[in-house]
PAKE-724692 format. One record per residue: residue number from 1; residue in three letters; x, y, z of N, C-alpha, C in turn. Coordinates in steps of 0.02 Angstrom, whole numbers, plus 32768, in hexadecimal, padded with zeros to 4 digits. Layout:
BEGIN
n,res,n_c1,n_c2,n_c3,ca_c1,ca_c2,ca_c3,c_c1,c_c2,c_c3
NUM,ALA,X,Y,Z,X,Y,Z,X,Y,Z .
...
***
This chain:
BEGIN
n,res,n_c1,n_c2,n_c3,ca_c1,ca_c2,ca_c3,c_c1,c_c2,c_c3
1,UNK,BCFD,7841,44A6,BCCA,7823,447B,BCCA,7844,4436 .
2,UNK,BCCC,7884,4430,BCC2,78A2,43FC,BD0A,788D,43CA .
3,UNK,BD54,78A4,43F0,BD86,787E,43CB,BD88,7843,43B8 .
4,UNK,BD5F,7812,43E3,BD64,77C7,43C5,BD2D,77D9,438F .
5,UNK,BD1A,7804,4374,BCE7,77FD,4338,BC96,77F7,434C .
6,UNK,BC89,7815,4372,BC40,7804,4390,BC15,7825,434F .
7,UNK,BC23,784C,434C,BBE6,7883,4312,BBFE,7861,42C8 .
8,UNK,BC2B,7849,42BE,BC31,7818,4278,BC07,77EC,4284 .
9,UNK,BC12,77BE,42A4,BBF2,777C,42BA,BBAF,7776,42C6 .
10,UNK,BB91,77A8,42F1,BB40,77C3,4303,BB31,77F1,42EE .
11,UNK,BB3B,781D,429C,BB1D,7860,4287,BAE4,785C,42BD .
12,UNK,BADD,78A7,42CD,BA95,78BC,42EC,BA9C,7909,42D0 .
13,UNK,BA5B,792C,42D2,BA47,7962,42C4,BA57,798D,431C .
14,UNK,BA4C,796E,4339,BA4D,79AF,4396,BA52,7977,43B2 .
15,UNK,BA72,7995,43F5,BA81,796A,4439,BA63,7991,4472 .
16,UNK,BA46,7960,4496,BA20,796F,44D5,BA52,795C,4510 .
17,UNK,BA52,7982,4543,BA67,795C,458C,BA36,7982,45D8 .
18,UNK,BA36,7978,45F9,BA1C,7992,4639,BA45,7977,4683 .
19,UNK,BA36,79AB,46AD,BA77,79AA,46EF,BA32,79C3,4729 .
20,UNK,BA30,7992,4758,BA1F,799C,479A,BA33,79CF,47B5 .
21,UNK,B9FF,79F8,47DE,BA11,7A26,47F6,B9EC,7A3F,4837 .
22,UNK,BA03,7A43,485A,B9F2,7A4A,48AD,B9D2,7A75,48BA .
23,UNK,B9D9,7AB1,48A9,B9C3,7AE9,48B4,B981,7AFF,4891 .
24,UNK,B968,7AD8,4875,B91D,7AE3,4848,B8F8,7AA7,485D .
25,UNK,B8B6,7AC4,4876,B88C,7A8D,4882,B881,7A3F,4850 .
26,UNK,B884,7A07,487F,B85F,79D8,4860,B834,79F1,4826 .
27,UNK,B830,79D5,47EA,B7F2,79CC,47B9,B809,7A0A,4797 .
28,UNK,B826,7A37,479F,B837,7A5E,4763,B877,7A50,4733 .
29,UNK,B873,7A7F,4701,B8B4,7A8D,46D2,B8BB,7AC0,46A2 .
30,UNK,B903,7ADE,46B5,B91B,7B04,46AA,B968,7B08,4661 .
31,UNK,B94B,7B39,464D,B974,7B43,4607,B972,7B8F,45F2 .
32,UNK,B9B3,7BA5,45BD,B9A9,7BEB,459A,B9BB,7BEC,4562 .
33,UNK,B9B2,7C17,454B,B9D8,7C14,44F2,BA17,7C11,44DC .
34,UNK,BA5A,7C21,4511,BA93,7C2F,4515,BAAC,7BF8,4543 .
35,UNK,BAE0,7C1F,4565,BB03,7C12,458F,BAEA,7BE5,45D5 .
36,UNK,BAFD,7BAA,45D6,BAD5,7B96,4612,BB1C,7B7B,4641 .
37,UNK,BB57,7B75,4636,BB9C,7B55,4655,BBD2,7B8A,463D .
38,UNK,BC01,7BA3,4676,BC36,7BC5,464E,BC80,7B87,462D .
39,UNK,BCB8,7BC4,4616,BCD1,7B88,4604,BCF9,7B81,4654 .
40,UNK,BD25,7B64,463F,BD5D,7B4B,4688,BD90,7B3F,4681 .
41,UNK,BDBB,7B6B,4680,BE06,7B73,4675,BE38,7B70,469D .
42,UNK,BE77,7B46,46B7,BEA0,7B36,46F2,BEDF,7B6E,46F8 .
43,UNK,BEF8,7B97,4716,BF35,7BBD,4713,BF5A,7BAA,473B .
44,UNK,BFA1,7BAC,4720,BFC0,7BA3,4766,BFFB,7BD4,475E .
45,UNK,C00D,7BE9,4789,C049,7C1B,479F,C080,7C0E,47B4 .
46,UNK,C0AE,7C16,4798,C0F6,7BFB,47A8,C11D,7C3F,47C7 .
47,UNK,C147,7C45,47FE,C153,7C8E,480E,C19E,7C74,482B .
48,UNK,C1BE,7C85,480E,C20B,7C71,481D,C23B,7CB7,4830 .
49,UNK,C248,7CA9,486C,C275,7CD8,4895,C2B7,7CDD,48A1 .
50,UNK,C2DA,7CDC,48E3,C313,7CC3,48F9,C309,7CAE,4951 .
51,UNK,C31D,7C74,4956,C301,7C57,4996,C345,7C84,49D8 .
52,UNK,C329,7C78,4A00,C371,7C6B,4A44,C359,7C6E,4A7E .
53,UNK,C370,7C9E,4AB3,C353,7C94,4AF2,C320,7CCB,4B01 .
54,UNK,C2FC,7CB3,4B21,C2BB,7CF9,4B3F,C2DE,7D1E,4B6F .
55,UNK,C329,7D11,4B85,C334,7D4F,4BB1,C351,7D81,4B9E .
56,UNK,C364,7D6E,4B58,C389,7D8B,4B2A,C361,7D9E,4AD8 .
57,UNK,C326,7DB7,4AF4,C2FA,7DA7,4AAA,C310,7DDC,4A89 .
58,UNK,C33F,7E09,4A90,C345,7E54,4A6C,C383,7E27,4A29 .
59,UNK,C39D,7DF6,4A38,C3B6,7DDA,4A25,C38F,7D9A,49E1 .
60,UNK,C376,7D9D,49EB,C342,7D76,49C5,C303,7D94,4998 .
61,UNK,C2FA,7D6E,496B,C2B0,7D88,4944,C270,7D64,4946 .
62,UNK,C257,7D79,4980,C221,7D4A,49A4,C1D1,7D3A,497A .
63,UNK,C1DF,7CFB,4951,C199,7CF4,4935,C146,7CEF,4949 .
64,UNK,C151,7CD1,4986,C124,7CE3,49B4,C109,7D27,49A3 .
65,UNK,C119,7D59,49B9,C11B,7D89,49B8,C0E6,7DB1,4968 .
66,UNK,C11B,7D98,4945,C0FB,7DA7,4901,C0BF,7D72,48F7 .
67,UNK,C0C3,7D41,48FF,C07A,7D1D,4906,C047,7D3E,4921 .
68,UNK,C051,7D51,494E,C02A,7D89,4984,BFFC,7DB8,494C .
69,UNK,C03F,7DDE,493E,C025,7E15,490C,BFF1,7E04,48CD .
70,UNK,C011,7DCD,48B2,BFD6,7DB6,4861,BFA1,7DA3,487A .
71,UNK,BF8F,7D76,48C3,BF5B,7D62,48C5,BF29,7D9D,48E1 .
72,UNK,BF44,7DD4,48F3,BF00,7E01,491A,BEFC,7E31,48BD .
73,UNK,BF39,7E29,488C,BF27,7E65,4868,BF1F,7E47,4818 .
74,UNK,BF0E,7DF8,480F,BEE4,7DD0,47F0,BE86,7DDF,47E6 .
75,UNK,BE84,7DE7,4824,BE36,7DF3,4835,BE18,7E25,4812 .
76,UNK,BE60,7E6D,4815,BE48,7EB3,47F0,BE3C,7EA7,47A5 .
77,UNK,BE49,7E6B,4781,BE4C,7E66,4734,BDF1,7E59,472F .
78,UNK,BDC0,7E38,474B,BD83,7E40,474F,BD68,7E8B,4756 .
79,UNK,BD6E,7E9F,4794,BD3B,7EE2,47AA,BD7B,7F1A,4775 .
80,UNK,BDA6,7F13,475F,BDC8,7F4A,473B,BDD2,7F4B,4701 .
81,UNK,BDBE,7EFC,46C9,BDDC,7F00,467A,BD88,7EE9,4662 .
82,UNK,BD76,7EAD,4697,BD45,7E99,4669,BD0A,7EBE,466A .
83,UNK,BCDE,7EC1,462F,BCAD,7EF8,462A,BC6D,7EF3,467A .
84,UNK,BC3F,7F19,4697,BC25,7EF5,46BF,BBDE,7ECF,46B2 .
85,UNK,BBDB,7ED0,4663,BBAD,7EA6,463C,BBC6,7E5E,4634 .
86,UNK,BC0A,7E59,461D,BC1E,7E10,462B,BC14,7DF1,4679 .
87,UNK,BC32,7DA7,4671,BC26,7D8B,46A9,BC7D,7D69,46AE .
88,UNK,BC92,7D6D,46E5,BCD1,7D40,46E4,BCF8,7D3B,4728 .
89,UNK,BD16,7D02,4737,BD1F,7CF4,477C,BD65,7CD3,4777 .
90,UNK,BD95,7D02,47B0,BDD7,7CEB,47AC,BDE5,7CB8,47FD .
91,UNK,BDF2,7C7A,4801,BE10,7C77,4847,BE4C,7C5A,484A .
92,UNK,BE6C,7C6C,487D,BEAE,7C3B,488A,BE87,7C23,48B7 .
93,UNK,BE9A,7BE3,48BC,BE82,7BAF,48EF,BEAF,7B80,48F9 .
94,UNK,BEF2,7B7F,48FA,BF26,7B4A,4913,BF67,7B81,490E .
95,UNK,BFA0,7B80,4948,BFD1,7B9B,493F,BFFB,7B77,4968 .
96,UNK,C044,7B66,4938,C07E,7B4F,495B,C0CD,7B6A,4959 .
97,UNK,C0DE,7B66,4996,C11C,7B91,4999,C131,7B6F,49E7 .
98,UNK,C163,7B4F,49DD,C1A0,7B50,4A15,C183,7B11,4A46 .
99,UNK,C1AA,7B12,4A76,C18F,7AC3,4AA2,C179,7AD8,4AE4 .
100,UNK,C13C,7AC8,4AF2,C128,7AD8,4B31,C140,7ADF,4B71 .
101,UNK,C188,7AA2,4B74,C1B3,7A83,4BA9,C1F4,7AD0,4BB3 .
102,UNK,C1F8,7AE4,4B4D,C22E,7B30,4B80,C21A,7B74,4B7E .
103,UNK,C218,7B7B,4BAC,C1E9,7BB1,4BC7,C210,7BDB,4BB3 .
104,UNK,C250,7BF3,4B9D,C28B,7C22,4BB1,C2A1,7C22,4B4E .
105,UNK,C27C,7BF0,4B3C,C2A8,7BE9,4AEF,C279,7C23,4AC5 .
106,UNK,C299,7C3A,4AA5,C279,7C67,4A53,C27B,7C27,4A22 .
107,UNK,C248,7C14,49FD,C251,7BEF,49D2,C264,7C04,4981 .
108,UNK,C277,7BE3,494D,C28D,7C14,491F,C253,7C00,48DF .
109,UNK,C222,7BE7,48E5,C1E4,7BE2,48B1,C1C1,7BD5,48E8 .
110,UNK,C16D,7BF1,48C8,C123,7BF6,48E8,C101,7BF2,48B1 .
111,UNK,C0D4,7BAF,48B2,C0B4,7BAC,4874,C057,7BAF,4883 .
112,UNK,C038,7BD1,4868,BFE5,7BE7,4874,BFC0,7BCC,483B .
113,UNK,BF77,7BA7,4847,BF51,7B8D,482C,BF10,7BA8,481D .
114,UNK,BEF9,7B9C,47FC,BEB2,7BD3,47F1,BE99,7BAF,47A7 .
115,UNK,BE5B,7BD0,47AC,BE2E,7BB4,4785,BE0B,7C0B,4767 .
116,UNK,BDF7,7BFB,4724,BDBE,7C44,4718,BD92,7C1E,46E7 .
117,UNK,BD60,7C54,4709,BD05,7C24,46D6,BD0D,7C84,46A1 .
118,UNK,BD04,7C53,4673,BCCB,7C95,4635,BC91,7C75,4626 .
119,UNK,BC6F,7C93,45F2,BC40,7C91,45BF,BC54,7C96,4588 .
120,UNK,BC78,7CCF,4566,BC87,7CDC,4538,BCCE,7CD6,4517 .
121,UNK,BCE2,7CC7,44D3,BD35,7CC2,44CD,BD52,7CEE,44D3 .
122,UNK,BD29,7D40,44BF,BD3B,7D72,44BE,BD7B,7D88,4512 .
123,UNK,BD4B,7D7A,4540,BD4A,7D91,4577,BD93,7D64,459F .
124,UNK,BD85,7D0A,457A,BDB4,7CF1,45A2,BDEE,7CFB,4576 .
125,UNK,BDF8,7D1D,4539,BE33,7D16,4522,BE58,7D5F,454D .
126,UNK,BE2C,7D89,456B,BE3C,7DCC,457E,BE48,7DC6,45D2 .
127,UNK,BE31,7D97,45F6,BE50,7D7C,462B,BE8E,7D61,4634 .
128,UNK,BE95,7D29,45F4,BEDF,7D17,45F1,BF22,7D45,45E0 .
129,UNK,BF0C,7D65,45C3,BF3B,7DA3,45B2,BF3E,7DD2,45F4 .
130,UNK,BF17,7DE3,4608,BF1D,7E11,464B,BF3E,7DF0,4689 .
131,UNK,BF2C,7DAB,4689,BF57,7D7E,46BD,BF99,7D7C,46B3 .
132,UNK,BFCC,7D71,466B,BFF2,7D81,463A,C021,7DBC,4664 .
133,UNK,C001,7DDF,4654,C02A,7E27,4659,C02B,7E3E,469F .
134,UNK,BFF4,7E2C,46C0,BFDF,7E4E,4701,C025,7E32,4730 .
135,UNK,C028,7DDE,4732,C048,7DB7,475F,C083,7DC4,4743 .
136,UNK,C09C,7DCC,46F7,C0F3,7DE7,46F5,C0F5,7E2F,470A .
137,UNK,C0D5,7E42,470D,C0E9,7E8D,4719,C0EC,7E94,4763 .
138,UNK,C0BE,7E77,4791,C0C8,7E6F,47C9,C126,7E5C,47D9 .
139,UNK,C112,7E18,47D4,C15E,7DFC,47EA,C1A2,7E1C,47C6 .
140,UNK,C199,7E32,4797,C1CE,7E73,4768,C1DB,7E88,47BC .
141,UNK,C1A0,7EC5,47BC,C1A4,7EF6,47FA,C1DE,7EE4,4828 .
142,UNK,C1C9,7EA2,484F,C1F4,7E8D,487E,C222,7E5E,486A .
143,UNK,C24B,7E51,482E,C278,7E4B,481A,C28B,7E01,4812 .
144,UNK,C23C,7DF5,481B,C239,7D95,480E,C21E,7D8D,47D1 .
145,UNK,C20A,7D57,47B9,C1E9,7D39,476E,C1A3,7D1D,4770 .
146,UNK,C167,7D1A,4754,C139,7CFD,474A,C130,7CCD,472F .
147,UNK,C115,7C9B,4705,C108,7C8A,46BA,C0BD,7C6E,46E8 .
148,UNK,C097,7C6B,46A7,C04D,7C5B,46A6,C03E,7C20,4670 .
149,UNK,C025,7BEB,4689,C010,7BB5,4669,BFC8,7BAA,4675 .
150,UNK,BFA4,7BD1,463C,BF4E,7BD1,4629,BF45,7BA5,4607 .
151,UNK,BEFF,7B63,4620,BF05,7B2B,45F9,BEB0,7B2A,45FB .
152,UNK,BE9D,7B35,45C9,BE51,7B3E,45A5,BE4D,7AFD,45A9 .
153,UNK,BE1B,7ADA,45EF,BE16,7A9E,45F7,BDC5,7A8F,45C8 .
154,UNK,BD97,7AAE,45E7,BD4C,7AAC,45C7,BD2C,7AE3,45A2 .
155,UNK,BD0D,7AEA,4563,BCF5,7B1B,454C,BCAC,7B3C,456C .
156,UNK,BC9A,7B50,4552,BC56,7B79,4584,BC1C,7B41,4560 .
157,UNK,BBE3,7B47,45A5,BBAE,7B21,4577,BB7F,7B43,4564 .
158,UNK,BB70,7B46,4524,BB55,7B7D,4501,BB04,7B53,44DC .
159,UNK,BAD5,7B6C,44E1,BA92,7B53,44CA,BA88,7B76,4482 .
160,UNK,BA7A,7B45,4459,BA5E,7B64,4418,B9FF,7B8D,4417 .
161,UNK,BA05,7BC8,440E,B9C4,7BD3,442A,B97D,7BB3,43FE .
162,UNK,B97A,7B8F,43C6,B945,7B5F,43AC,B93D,7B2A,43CB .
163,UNK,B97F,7B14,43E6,B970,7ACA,440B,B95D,7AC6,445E .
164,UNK,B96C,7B15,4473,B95E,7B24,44A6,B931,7B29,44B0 .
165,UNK,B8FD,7B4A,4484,B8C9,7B52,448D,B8A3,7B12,4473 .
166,UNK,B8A7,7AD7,444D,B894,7AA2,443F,B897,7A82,448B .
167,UNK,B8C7,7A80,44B0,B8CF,7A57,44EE,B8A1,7A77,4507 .
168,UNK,B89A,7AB5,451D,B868,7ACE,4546,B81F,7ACC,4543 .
169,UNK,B810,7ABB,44F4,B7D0,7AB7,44E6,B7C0,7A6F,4501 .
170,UNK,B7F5,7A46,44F7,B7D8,7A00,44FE,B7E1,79DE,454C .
171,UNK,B803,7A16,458A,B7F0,79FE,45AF,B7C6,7A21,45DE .
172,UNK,B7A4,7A5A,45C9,B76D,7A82,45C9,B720,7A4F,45B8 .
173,UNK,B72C,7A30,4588,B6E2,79F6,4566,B6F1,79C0,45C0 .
174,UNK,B721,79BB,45C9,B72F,798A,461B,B71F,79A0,4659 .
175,UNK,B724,79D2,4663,B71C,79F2,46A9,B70C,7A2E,46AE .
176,UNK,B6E3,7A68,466A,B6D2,7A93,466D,B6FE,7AD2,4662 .
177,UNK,B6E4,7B12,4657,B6FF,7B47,4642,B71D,7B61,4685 .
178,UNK,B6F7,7B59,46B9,B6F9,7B6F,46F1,B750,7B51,4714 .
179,UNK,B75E,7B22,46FE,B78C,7AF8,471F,B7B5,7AE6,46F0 .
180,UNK,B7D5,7B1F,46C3,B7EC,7B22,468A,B822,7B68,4696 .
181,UNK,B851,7B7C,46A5,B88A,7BBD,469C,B8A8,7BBD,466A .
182,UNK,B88C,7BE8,4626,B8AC,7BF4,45F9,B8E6,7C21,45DB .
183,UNK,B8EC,7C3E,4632,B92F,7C82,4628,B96B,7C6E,4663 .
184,UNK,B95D,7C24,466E,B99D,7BF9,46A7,B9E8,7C25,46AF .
185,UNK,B9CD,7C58,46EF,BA1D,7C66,46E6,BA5A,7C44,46EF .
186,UNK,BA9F,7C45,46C4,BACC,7C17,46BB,BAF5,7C14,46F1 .
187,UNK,BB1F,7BF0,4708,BB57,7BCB,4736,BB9A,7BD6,471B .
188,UNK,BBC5,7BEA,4754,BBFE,7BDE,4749,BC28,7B9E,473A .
189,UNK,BBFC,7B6E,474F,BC16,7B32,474C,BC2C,7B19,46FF .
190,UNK,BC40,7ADD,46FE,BC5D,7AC3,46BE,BC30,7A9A,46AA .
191,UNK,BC3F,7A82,4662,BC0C,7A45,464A,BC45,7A19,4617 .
192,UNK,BC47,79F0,4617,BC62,79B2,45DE,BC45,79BD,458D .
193,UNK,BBF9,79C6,4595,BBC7,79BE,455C,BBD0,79E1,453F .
194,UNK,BC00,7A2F,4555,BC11,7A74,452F,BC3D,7A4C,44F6 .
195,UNK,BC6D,7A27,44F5,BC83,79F9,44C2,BC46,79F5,447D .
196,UNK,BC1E,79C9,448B,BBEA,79C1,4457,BBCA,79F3,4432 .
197,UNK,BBA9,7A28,4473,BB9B,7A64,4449,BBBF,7A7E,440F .
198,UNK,BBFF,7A83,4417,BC18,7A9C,4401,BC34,7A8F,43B1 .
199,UNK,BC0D,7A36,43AB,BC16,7A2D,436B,BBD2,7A1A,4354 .
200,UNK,BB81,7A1B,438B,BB46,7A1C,4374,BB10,7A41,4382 .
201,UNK,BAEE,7A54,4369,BABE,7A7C,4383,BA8F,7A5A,43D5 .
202,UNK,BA89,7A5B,43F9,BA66,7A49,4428,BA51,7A7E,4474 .
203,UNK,BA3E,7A5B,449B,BA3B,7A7F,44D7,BA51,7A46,4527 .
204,UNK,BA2C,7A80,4547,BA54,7A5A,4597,BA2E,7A7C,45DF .
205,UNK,BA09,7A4C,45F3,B9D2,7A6E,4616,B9EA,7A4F,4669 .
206,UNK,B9C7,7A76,4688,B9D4,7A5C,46C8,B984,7A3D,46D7 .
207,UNK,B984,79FE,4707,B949,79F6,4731,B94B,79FD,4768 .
208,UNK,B919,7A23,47A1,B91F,7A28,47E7,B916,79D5,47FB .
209,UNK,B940,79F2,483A,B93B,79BC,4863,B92C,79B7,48B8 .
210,UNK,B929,7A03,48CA,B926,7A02,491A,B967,79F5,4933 .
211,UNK,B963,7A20,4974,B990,7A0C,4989,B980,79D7,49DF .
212,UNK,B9AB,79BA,49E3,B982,797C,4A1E,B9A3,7985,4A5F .
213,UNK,B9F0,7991,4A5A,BA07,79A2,4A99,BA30,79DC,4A99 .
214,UNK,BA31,7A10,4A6A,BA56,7A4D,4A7A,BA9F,7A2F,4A47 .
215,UNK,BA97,79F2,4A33,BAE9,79F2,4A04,BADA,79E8,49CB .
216,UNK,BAFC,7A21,49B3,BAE8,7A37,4964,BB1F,7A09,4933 .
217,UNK,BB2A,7A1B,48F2,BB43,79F3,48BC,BB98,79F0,48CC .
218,UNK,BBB1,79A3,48C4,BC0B,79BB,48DF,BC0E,79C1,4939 .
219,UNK,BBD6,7991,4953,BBE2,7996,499F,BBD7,793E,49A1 .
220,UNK,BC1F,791C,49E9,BC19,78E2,49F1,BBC7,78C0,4A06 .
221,UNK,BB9D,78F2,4A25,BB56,78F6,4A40,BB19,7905,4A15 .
222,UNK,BB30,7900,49D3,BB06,7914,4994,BAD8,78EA,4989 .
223,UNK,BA8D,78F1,4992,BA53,78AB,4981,BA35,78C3,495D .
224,UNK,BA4B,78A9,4921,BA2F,7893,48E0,B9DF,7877,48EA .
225,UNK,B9AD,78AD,48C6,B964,78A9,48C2,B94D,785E,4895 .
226,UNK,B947,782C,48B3,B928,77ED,4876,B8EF,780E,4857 .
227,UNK,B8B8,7833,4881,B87C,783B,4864,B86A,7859,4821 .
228,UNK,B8B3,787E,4818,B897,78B6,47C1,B8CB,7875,4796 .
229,UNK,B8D0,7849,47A8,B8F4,7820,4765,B8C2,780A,4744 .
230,UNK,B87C,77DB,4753,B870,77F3,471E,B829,782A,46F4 .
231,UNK,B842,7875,4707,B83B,78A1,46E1,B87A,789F,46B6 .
232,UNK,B8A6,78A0,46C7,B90A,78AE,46A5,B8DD,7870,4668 .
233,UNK,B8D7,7843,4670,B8C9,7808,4636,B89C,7819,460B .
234,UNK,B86B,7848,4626,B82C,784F,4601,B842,7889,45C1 .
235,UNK,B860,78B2,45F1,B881,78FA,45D2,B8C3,78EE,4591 .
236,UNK,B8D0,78BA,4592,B90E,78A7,455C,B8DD,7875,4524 .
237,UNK,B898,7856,4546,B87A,7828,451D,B84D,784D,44E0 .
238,UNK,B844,7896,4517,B818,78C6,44E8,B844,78E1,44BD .
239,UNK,B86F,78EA,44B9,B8AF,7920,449E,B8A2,78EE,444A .
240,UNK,B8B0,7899,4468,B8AE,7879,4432,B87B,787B,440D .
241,UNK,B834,7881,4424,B800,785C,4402,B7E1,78A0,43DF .
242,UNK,B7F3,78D2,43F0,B7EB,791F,43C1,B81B,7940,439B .
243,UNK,B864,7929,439B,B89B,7931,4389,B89C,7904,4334 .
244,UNK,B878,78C9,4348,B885,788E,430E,B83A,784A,4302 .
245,UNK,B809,789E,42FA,B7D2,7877,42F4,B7C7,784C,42A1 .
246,UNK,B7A1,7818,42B2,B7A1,77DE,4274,B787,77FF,424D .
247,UNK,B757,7832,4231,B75E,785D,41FE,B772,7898,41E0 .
248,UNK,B7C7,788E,41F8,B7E4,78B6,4200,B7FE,78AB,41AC .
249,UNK,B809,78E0,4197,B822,78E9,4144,B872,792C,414D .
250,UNK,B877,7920,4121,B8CA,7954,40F5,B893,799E,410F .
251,UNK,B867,79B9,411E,B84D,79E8,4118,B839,79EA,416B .
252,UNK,B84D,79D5,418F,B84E,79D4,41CB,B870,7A24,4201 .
253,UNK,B839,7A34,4227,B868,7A81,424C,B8A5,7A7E,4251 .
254,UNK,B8CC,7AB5,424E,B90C,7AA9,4280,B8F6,7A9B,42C5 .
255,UNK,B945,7A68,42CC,B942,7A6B,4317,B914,7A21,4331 .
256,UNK,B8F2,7A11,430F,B8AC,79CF,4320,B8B9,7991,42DD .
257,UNK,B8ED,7995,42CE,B913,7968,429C,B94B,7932,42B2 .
258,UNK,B947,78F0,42B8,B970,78D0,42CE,B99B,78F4,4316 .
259,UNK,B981,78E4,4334,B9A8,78F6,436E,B9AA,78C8,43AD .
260,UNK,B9CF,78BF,43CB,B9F0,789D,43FA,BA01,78A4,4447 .
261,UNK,B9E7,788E,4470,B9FF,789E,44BF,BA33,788F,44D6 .
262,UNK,BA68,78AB,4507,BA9A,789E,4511,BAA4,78C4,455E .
263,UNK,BAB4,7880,4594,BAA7,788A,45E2,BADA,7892,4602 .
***
């Protein structure tokens, strides 16, 4: 949207969005001044060996093997580089190497998948570098090759703290102070909307939703709350009608100036 020209086409001053959320009661909402989504970045690991037979593996340079090794000593780049004030999360979560059917074969590549969340650029540019060096130096060791393909899929979603606190005031006037979290701690998860932020001032709030049968967000058993839709309507209607009130002038607050919801 934004490459097809969205912010040419629709100048706005801030962008609003909000995300259901299971884990917070019905009728509230939740927001902070910062960070509310990390970013979400894809790795993948290429580990190239020399294949042959497993009865003969002294003979061979078993990637397996070295797969083995990056994925338990990946983990140490968190609890060992990053500060323990940052936040950051490494996983492999997919690994392939060789065919199930030969039991007896060494295969000669093993390739590993993984994902890492930050907050900060600082932090994920210092992950990628440690993944970098960590996984060649490994496979150096055992006399195989690495290479690392880090692909900065989503940026972090980051709250501007005027508009944050504009969202919060205005859905505080809806459902009270009481049923209002203005220090929402953030998620590892990803967001799309980190896009926009990143070229407008806005925010990104969550609304509770209960949870109904124990399956949370990203489950085939996931039931979606009808009842807070419309609060979700009311909460984007208020955003508007205090954001871009009719006697609104050039001398207008930050932050409560032409602004725009976005779901």
């Amino acid at each position: 949207m934004i490459e097809d020209g969205l912010f040419d086409r629709f100048p706005v001053n801030a962008v609003y969005a909000m995300h259901n959320w299971p884990a917070m009661p019905a009728g509230t909402v939740g927001i902070n001044r910062g960070a509310m989504m990390a970013a979400a970045d894809r790795i993948t690991i290429t580990i190239t060996g020399k294949g042959g037979h497993g009865a003969h593996a002294y003979q061979t340079i078993d990637p397996v093997m070295v797969a083995a090794h990056i994925i338990t000593a990946v983990q140490t780049i968190v609890s060992r580089n990053v500060r323990p004030i940052d936040a950051a999360v490494i996983s492999i979560c997919a690994m392939q190497a060789g065919d199930l059917g030969a039991m007896s074969v060494v295969p000669g590549e093993a390739t590993l998948v993984g994902t890492v969340r930050t907050f900060s650029a600082r932090v994920q540019a210092q992950v990628e570098q440690r993944l970098n060096e960590l996984c060649s130096a490994i496979a150096t060791g055992f006399g195989a090759t690495a290479s690392i393909k880090y692909e900065r899929i989503y940026p972090a979603t980051i709250n501007t703290a005027p508009e944050a606190m504009f969202a919060a005031d205005v859905a505080q006037a809806l459902v009270g102070a009481k049923n209002v979290e203005r220090s929402m701690e953030p998620s590892m998860g990803a967001e799309d909307f980190s896009f926009m932020l990143q070229k407008k001032a806005g925010a990104y709030l969550r609304i509770g939703q209960n949870v109904h049968n124990g399956a949370y967000l990203h489950n085939s058993r996931y039931d979606f709350n009808d009842e807070i839709l419309p609060l979700g309507a009311a909460l984007h209607a208020g955003l508007i009608e205090q954001g871009m009130p009719l006697a609104a002038t050039r001398g207008a607050q930050p932050g409560k100036a032409a602004a725009t919801a976005a779901s």
